[in-house]
Backbone as a ProteinNet text record, in pm:
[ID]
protein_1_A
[PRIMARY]
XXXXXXXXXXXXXXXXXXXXXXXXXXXXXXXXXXXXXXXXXXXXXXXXXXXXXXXXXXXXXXXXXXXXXXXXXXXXXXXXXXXXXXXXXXXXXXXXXXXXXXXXXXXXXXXXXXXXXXXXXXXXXXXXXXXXXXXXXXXXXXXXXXXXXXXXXXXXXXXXXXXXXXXXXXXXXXXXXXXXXXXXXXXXXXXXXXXXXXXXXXXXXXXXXXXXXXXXXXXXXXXXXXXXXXXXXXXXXXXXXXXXXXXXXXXXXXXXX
[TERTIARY]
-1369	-1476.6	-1531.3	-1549.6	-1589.1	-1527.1	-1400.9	-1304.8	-1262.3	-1282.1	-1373.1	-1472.8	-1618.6	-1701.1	-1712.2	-1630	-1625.4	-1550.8	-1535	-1436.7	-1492.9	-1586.2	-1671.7	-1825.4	-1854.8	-2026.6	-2044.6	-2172.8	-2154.6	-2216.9	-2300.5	-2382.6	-2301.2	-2177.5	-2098.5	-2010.4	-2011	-1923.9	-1972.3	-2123.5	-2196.8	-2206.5	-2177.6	-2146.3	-2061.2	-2028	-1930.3	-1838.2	-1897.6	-1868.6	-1767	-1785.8	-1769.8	-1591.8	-1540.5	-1388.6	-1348.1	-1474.9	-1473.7	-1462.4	-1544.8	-1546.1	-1440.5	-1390.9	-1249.8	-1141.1	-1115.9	-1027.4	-1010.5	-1126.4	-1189.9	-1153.6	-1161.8	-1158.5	-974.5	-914.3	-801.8	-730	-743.5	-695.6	-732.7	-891.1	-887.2	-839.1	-800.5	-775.4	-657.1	-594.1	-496.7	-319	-363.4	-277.6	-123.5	-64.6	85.8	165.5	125.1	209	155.5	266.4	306.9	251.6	88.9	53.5	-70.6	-83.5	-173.1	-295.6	-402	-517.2	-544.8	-413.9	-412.9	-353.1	-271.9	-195.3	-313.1	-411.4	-484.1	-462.3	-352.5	-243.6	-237.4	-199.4	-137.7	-240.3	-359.3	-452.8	-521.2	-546.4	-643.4	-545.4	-439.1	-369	-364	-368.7	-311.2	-460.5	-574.3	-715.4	-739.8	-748.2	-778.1	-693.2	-589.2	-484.4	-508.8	-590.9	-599.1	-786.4	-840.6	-988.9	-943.2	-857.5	-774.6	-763.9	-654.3	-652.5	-746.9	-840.3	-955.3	-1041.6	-1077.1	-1130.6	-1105.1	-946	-956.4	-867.9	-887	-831.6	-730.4	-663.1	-555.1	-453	-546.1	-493.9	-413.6	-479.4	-411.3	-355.5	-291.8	-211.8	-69.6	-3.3	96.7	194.8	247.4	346.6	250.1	218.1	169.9	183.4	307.1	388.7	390.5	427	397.5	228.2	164	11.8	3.6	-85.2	-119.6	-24.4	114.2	219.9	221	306.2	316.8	414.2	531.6	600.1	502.3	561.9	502.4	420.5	328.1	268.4	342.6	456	555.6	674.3	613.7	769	645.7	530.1	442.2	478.2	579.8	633.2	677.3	763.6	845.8	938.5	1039.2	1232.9	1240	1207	1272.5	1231.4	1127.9	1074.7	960.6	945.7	913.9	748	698	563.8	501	338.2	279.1	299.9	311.6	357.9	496.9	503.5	625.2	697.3	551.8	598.2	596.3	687.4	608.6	691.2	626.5	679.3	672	728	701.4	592.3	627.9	518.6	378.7	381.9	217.1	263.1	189.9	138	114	222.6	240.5	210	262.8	238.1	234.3	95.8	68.1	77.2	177.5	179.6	136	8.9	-16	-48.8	81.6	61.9	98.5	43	59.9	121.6	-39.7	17.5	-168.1	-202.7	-323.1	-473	-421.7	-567.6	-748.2	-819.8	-913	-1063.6	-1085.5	-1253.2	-1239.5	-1282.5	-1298.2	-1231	-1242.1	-1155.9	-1243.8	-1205.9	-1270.9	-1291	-1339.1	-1411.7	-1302.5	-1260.9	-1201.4	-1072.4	-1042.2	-884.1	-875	-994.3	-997.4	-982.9	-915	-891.5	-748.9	-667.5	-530.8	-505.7	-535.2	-526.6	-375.4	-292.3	-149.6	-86	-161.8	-120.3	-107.4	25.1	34.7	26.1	86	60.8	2	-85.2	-179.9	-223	-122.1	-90	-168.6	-231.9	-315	-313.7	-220.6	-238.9	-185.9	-308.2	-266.7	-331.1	-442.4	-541.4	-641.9	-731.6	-868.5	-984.5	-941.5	-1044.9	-1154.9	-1243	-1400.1	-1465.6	-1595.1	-1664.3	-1667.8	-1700.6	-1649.9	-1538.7	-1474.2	-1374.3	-1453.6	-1424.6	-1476.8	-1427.6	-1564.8	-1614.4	-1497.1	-1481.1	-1370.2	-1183.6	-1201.4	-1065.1	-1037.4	-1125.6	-1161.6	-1131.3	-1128.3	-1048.7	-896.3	-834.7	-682.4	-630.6	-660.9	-565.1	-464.5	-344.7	-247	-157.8	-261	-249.9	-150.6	-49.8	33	52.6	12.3	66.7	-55.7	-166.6	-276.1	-238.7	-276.4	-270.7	-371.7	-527.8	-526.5	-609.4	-515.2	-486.4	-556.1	-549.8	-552.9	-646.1	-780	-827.6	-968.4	-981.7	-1116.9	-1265.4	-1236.6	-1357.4	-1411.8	-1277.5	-1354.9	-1441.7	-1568.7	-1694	-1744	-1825.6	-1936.7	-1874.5	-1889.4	-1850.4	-1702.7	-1657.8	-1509	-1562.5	-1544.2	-1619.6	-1562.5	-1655.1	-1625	-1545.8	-1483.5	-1500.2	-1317	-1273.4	-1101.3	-1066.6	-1175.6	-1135.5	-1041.1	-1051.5	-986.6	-821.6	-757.5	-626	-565.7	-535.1	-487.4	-364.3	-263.3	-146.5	-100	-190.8	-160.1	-69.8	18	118.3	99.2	78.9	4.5	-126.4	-147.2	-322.5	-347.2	-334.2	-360	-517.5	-578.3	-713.9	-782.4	-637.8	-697.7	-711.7	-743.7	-732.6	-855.5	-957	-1060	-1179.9	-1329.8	-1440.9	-1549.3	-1472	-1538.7	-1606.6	-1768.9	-1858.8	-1899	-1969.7	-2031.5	-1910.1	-1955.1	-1861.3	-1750.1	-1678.3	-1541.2	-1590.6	-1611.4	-1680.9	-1581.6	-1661.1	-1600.2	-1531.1	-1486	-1419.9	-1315.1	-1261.7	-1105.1	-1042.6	-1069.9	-1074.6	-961.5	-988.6	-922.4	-793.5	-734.6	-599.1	-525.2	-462	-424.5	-271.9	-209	-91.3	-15.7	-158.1	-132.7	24.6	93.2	150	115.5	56.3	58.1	-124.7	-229.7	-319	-376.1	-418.9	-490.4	-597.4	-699	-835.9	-856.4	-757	-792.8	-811.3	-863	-965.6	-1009.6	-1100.6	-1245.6	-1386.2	-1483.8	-1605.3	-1682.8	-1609.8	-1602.2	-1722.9	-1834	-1902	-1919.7	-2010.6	-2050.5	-1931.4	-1930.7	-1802.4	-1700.6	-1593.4	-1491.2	-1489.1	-1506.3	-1546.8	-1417.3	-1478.7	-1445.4	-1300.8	-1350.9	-1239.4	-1147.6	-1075.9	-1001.4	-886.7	-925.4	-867.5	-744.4	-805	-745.8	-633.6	-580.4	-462.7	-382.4	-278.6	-177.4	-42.4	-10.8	94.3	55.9	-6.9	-23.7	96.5	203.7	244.8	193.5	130.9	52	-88.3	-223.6	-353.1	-396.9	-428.7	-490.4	-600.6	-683.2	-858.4	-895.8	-808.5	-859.1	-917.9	-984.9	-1040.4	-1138.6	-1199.5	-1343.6	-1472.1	-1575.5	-1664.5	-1705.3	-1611.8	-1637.2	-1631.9	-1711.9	-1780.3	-1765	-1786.8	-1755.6	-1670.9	-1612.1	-1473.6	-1400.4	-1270.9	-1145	-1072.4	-1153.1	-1104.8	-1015.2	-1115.7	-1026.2	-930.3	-913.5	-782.6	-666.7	-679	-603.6	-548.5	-632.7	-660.6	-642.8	-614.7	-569.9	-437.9	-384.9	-271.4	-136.9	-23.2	81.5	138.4	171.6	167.6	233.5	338.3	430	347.1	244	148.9	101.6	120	45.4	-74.7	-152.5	-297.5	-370.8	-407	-463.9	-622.6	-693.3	-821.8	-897.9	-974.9	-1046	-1073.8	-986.8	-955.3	-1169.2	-1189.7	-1268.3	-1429.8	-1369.1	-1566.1	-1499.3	-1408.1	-1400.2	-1298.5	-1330.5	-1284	-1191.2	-1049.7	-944.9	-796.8	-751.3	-699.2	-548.7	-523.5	-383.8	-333.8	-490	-453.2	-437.6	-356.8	-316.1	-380.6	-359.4	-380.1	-441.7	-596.3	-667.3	-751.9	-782.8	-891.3	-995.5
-9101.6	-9003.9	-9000.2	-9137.8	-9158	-9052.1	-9030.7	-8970.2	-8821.7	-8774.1	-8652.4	-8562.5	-8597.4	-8650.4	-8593.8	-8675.2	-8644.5	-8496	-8450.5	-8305.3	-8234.1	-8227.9	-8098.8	-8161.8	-8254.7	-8335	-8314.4	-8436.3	-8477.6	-8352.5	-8277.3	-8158.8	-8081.3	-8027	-7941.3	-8020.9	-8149.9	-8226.3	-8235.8	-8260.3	-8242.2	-8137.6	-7984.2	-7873.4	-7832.9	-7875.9	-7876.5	-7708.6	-7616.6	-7513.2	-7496.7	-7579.2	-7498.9	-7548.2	-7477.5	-7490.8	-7678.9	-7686.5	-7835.4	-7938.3	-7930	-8041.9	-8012.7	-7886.4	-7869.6	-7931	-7912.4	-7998.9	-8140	-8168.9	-8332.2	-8376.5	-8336.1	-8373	-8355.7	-8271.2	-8281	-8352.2	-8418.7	-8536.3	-8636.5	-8655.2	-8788.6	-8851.8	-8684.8	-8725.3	-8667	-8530.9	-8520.5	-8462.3	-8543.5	-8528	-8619.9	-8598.7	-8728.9	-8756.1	-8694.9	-8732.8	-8916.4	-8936	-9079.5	-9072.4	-9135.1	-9131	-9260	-9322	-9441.8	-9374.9	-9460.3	-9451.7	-9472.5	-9531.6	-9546.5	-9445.7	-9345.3	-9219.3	-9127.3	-9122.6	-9062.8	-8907.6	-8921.4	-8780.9	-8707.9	-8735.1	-8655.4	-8606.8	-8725.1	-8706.1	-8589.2	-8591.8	-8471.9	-8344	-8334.3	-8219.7	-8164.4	-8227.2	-8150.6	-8115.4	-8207.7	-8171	-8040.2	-8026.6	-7892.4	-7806.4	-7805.3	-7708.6	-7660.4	-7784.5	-7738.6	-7666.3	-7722.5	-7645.4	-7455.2	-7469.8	-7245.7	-7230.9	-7310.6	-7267.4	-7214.7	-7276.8	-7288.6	-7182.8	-7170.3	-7068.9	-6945.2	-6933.4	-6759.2	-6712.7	-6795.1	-6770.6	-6777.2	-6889.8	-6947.8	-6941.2	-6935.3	-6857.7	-6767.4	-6680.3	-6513.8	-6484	-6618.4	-6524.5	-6501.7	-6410	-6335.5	-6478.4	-6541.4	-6657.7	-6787.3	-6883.6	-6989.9	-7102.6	-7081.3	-7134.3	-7297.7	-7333.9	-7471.1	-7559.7	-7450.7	-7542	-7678.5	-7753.5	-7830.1	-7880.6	-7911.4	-7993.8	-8115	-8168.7	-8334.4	-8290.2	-8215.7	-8179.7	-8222	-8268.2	-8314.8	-8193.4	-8167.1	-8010.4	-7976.2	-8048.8	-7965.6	-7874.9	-7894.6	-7812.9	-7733.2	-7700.5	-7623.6	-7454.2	-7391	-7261.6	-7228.8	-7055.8	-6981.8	-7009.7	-6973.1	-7048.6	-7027.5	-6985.5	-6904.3	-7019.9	-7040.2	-7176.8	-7093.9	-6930.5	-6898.5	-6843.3	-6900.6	-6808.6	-6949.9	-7005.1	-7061.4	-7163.9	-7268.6	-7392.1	-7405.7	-7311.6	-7254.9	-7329.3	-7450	-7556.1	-7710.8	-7820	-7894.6	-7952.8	-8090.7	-8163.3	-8312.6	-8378.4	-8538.9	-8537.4	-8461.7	-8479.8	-8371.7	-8361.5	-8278.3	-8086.8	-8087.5	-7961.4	-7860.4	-7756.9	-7658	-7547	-7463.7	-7337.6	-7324.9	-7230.1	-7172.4	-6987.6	-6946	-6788.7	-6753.2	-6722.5	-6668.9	-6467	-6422.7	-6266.4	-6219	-6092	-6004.8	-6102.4	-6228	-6284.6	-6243.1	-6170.7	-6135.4	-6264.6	-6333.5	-6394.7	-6348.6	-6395.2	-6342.8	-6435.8	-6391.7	-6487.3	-6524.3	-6663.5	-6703.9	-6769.5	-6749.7	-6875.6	-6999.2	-7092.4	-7218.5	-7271.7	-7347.3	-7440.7	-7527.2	-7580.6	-7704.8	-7684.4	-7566.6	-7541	-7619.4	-7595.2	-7661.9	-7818.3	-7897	-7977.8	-8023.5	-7950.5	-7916.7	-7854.3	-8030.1	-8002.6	-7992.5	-7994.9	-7955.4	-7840.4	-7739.1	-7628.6	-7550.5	-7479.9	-7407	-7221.3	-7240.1	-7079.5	-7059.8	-6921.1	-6933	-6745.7	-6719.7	-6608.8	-6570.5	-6451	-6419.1	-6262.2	-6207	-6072.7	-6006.6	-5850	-5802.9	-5838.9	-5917.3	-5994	-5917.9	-5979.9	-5951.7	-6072.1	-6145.7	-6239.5	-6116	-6224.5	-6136.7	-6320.8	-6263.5	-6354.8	-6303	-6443.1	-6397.4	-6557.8	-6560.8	-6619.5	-6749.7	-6888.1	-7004.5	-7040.3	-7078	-7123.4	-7247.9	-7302.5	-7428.8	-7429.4	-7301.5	-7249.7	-7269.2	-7293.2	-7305.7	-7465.9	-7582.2	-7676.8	-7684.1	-7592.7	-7573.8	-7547.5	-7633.3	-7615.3	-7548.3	-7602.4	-7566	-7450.5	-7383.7	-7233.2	-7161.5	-7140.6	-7030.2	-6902.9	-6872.5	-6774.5	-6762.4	-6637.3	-6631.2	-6513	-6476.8	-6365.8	-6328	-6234.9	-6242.8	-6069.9	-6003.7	-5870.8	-5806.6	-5691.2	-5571	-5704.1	-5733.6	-5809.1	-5706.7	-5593.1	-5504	-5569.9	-5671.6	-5755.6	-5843.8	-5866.8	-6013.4	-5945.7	-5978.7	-5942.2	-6006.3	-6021.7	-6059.8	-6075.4	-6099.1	-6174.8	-6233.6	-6212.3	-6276.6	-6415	-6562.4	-6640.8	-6666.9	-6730.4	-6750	-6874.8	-6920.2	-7091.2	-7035.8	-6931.1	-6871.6	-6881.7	-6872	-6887.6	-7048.2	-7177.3	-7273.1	-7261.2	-7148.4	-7121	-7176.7	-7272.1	-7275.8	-7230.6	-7237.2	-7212.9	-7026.1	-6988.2	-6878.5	-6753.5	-6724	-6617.8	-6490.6	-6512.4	-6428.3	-6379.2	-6290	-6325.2	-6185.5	-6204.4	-6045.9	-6047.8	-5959.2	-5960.4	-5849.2	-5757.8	-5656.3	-5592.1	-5498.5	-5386.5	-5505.4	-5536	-5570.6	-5521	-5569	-5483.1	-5601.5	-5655	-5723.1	-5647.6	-5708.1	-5648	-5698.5	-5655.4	-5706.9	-5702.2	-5782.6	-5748.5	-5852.6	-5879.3	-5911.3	-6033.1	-6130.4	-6283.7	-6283.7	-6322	-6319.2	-6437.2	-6541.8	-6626.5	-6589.7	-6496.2	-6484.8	-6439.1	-6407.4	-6423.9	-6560.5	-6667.8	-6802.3	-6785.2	-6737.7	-6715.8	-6661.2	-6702	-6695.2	-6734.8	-6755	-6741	-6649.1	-6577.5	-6448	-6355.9	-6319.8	-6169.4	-6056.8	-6065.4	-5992.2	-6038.9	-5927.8	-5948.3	-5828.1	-5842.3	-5718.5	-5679.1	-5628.2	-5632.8	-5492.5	-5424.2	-5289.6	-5260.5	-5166.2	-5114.3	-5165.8	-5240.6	-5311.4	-5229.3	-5281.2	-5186	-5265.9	-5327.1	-5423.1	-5300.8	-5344.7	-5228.7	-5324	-5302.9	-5324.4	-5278.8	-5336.5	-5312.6	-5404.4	-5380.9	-5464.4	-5585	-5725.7	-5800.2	-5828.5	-5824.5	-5815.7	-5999.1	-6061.5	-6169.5	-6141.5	-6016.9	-5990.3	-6007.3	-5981.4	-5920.6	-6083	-6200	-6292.4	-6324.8	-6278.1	-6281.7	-6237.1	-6283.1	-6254	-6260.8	-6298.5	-6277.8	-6198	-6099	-5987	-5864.5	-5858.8	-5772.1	-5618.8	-5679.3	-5562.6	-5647.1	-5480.5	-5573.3	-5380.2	-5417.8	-5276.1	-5318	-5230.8	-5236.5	-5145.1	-5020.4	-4854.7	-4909.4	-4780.2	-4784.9	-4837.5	-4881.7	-4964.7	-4862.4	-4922.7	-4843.9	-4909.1	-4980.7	-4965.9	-4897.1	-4947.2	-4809.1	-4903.8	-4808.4	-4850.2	-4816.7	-4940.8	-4915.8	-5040.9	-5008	-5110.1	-5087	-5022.7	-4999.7	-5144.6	-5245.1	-5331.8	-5405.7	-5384.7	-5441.7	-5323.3	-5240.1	-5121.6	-5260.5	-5248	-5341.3	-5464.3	-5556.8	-5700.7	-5715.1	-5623.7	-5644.9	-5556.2	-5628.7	-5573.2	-5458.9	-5327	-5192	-5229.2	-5258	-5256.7	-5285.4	-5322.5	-5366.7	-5270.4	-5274.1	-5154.8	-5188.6	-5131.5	-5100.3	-4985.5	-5044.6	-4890.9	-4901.2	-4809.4	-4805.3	-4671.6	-4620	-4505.3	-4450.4	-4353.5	-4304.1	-4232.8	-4185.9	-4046.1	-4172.8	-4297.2	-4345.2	-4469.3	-4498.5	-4601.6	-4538.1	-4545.7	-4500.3	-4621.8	-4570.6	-4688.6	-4549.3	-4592.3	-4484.5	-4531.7	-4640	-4698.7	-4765.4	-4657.1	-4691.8	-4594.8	-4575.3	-4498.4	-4505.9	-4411.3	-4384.9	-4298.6	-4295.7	-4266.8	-4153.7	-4036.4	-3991.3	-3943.8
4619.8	4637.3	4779.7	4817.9	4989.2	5079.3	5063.4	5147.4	5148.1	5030.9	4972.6	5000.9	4971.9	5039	5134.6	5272.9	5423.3	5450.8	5340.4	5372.4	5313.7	5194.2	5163.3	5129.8	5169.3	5135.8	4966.7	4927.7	4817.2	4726.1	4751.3	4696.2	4647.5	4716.8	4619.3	4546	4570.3	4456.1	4300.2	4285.5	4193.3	4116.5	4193.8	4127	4026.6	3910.6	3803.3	3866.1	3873.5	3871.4	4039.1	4095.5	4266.6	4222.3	4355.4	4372.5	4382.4	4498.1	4503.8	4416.1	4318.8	4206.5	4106.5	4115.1	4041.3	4042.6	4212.9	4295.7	4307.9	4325.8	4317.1	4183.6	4049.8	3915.3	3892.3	3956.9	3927.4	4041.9	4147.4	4225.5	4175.8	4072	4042.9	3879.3	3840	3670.8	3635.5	3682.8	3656.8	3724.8	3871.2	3894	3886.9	3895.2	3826.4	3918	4052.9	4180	4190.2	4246.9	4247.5	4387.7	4412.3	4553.4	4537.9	4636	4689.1	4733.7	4681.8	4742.7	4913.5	4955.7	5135	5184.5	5128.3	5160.3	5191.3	5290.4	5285.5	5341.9	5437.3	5432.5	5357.7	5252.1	5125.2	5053.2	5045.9	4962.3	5058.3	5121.3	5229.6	5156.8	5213	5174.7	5050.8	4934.1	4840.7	4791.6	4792.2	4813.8	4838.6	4961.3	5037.6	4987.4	4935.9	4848.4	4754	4663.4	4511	4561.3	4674.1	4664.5	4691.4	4816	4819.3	4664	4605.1	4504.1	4422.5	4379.3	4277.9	4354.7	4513.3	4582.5	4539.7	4517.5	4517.1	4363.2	4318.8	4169.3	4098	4185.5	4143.8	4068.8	3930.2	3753.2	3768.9	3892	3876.9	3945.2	4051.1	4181.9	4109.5	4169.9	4122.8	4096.6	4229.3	4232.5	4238.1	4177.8	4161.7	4255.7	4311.4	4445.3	4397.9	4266.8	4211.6	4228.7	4259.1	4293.7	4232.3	4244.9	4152.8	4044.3	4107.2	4002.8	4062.5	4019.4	4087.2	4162	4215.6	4345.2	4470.3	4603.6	4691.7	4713.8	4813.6	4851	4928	4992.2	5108.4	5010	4880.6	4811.5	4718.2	4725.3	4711.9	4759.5	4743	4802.4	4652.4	4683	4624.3	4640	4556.7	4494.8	4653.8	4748.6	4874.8	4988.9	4948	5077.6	5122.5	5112	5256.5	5232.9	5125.1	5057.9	5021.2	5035.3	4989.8	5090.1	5087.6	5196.8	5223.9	5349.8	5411.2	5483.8	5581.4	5657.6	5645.9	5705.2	5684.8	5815.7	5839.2	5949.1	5931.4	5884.5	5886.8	5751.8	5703.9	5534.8	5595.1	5702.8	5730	5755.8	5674	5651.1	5763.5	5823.5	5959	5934.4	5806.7	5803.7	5653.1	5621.7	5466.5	5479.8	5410	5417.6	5215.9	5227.5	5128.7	5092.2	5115.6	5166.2	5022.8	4986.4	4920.6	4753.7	4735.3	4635.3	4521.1	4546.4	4432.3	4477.8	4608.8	4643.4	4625.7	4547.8	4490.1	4524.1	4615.5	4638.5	4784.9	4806.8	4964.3	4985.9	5153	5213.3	5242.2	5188.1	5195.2	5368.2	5342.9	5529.9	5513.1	5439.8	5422.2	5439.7	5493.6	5551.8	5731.2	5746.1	5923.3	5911	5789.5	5773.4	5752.9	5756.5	5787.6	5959.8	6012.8	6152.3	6221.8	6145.9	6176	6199.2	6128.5	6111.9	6259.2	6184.5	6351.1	6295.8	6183	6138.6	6021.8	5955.2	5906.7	5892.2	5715.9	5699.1	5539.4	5577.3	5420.4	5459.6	5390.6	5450.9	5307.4	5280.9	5181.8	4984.2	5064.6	4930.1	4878.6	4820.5	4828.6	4844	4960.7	4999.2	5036.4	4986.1	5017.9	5124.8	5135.1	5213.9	5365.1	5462.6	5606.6	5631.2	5777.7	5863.8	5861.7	5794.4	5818.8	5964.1	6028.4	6150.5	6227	6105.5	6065.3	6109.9	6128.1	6154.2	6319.4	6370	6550.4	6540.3	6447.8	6452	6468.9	6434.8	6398.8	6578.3	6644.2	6771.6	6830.9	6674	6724.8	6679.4	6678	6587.1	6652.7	6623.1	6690.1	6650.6	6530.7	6441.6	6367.6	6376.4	6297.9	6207.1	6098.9	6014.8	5937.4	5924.7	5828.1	5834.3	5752.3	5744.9	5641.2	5586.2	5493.8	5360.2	5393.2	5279.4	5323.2	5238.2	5282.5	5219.6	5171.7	5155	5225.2	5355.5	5417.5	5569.3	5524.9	5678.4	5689.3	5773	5903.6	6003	6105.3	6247.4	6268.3	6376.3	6405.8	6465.3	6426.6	6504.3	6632.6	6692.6	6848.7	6808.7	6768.1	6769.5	6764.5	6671.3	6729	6862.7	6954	7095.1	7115.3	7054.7	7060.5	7029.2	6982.5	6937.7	7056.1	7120.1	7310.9	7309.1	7159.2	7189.3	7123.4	7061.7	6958.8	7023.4	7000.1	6995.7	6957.9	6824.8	6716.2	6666.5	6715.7	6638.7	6596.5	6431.1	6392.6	6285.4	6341.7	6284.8	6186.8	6151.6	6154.2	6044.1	6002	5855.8	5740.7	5817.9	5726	5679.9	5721.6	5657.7	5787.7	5887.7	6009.3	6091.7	6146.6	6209.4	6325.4	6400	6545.5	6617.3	6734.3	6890.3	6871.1	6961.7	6998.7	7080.4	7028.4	7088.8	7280.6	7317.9	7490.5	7495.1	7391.2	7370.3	7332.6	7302.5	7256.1	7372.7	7481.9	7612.4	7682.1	7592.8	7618.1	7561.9	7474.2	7388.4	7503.1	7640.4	7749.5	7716	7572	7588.2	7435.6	7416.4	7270.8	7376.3	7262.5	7319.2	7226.3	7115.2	6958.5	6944.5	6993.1	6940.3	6872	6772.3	6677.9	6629.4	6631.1	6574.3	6550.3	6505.9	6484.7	6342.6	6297	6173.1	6107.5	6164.3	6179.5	6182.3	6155.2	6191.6	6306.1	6412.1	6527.7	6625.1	6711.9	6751.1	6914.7	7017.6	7121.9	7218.4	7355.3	7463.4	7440.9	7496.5	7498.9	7630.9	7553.8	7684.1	7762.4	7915.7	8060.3	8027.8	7933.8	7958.5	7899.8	7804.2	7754.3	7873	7968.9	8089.3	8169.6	8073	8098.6	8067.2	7929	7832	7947.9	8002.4	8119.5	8030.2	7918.6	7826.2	7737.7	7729.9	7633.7	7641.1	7546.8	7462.8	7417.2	7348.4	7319.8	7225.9	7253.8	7156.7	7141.3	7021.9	6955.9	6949.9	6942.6	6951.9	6873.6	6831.7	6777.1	6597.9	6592.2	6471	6450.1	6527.7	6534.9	6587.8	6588.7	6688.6	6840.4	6891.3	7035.3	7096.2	7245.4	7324.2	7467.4	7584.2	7709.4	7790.7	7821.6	7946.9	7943.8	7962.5	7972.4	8042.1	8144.7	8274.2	8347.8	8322.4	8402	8317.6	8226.2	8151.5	8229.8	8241.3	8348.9	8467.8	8534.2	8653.4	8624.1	8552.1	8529.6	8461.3	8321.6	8249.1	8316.3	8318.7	8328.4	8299.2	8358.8	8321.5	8185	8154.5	8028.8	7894.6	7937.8	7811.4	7705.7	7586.4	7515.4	7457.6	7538.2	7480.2	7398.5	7275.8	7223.6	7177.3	7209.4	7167.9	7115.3	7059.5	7074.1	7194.7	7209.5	7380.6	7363.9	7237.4	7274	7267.1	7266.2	7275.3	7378.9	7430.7	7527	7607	7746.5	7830.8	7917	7933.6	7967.3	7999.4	8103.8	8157.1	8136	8101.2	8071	7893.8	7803.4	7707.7	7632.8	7491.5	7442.4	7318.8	7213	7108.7	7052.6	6972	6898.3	7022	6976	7023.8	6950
[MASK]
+++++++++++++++++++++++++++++++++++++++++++++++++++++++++++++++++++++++++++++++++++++++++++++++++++++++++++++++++++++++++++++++++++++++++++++++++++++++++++++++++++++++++++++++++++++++++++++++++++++++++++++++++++++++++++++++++++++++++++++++++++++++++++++++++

């Protein structure tokens, strides 16, 4: 329980009802994996697995992806490998793609506890809630996803700015509000960034202008306003930029008017 505990505090453990004490009750009563109380690896992982689970409704996702069997959690996927726990590395936990599987409720905090992870795919759900803060732990994020879920809002957090390595970063087709944190600014080695049809509002900040491996980054569909003028002036002509030509003014970007 100590160790527990330290990954979601004792208050929601007490909660019969929360995802937490679900999780907690079935690591300490019925699970049949052959695992040590010193494996504290494993135990973190399949923890935080069975709390997503129990988070977004587990019962009802389309593919079950073996949740909660005694299979290690690295064989936690579809017959295919390539859906549910897609990755693994030395027993730790790299990449979870949970897309277009009937996800239903929130995304738990207790995913920023799967500090291995490098990719990190939910696209096509109905997570509701907003983006745990917690996810700005995950370092070594290379590959972000989390798409077409028109329930998940509030705020993009600033704390995504920590991605140091991210490639990928798609943000988009949600029900997300306020500005574009001047911290994602730091993702200085994205080529694929996305935040378009969003209800994202203020200017587009001036550090965007830092991303020097940008590909391409859509912005349209939002209500920003201003100038991106100097993303003109900082990014590589070849770059595709798209924004609401007719409320932000940017002379090297295309799209939406």
């Amino acid at each position: 329980l100590p160790m527990i505990a330290q990954l979601s505090g004792y208050d929601i453990l007490e909660d019969k009802e929360s995802p937490q004490y679900k999780a907690l009750d079935w690591i300490a009563n019925k699970d049949r994996a052959n695992i040590t109380i010193w494996d504290k690896v494993r135990i973190v992982q399949r923890y935080v697995l069975a709390v997503i689970y129990y988070s977004t409704g587990g019962e009802e996702w389309t593919d079950k992806y073996s949740f909660l069997t005694d299979r290690h959690e690295c064989e936690w996927s579809d017959d295919s490998g390539t859906l549910g726990v897609d990755g693994c590395n030395d027993d730790y936990i790299t990449s979870l793609d949970f897309s277009e599987n009937s996800l239903d409720g929130t995304i738990p905090t207790e995913v920023g506890h799967l500090t291995n992870l490098t990719a990190f795919r939910l696209l096509g759900n109905n997570v509701t809630g907003t983006i745990p803060t917690e996810f700005g732990l995950l370092t070594n994020m290379a590959f972000f996803s989390l798409v077409r879920n028109e329930g998940l809002r509030g705020h993009i957090p600033s704390e995504l700015g920590n991605f140091n390595s991210v490639i990928g970063f798609w943000v988009n087709a949600n029900s997300l509000s306020g500005s574009i944190p001047s911290e994602l600014g730091q993702l200085t080695s994205v080529n694929y960034f996305a935040l378009r049809d969003n209800n994202l509002t203020g200017e587009i900040p001036t550090s965007l202008a830092n991303i020097k491996a940008l590909i391409s980054m859509e912005l349209h569909m939002n209500s920003l306003h201003g100038s991106a003028e100097f993303m003109c002036e900082n990014i590589a002509g070849d770059v595709v930029l798209t924004v609401d030509r007719s409320d932000v003014n940017c002379s090297c970007c295309g799209c939406c008017d």
